[in-house]
C-alpha positions in Angstrom: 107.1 91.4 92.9 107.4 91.6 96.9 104.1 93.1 98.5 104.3 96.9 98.7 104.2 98.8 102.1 101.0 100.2 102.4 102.1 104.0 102.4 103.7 102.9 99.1 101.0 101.3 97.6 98.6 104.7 99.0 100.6 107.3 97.0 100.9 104.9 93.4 97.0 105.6 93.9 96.5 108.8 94.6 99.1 109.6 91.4 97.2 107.2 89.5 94.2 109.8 90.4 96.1 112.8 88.8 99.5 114.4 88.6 100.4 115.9 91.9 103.2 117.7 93.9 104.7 116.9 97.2 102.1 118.3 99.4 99.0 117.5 97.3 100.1 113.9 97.4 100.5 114.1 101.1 97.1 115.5 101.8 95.5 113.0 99.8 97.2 110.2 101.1 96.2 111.1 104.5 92.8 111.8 103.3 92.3 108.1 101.6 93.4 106.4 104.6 91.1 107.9 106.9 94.2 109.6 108.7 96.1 106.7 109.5 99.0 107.4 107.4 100.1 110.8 107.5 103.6 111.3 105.4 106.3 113.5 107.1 108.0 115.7 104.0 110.6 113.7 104.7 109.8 110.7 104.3 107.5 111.2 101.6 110.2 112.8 99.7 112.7 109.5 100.1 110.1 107.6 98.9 109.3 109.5 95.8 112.8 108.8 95.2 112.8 105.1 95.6 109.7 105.3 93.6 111.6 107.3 90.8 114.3 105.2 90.8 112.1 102.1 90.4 111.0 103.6 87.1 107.3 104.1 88.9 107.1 107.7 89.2 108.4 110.6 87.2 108.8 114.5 87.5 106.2 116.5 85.2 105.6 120.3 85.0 102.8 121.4 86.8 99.2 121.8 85.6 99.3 126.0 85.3 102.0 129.0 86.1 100.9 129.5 89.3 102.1 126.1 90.5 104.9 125.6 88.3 107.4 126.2 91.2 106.7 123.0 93.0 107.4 120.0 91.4 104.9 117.7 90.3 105.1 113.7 89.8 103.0 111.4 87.8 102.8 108.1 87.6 104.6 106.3 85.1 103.4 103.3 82.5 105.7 101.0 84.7 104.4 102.3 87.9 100.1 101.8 86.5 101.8 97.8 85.9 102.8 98.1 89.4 99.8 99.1 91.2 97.7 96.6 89.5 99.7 94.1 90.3 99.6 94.6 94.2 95.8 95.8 93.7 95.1 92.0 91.9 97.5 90.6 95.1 95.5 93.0 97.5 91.9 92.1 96.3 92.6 88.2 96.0 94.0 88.2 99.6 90.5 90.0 100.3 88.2 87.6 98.7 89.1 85.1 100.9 86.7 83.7 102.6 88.4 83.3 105.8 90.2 86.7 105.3 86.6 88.4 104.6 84.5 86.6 107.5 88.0 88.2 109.8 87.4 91.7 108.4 83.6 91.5 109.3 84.2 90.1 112.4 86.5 93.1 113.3 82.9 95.2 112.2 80.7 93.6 114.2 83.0 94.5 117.8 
């Protein structure tokens, strides 16, 4: 499996968090990256689709009545498999010793 873009890789985790629509996925993808990656609907709607095509995400009905007019997606079996896979490639790359004495170099300045 290629490595996954990180946006990618950010919204398999926040749906591995919970079931969410569109804009809830968007929010907290922009909240667990500290605001570096802030989804425009449409591109965050493409890549639900590649996602959906991939097998990784799929369409559920939303959590109460209130919300059942926005879609909601969720995760898939095949999608968890996914993002453990780049979350074993991530942390490996990460517990690298040269890769590690990098990152808290970068803390230090």
């Amino acid at each position: 499996m290629q490595p996954l873009p990180p946006h990618m890789f950010l919204v398999l985790l926040v749906l591995n968090e919970q079931p969410s629509h569109g804009y809830g996925i968007k929010k907290r993808v922009a909240v667990r990256s500290g605001g570096a990656v802030d989804l425009d609907a449409g591109g965050l709607y493409r890549l639900i689709a590649r996602l959906e095509e991939r097998g990784w995400v799929e369409a559920v009905a939303g959590p109460d009545a209130e919300d059942a007019r926005r879609k909601h997606y969720a995760l898939s079996p095949l999608g968890r498999e996914a993002l453990a896979a780049e979350a074993r490639r991530v942390s490996q790359l990460a517990s690298e010793p040269d890769v590690a004495a990098l990152a808290a170099e970068g803390r230090a300045g």
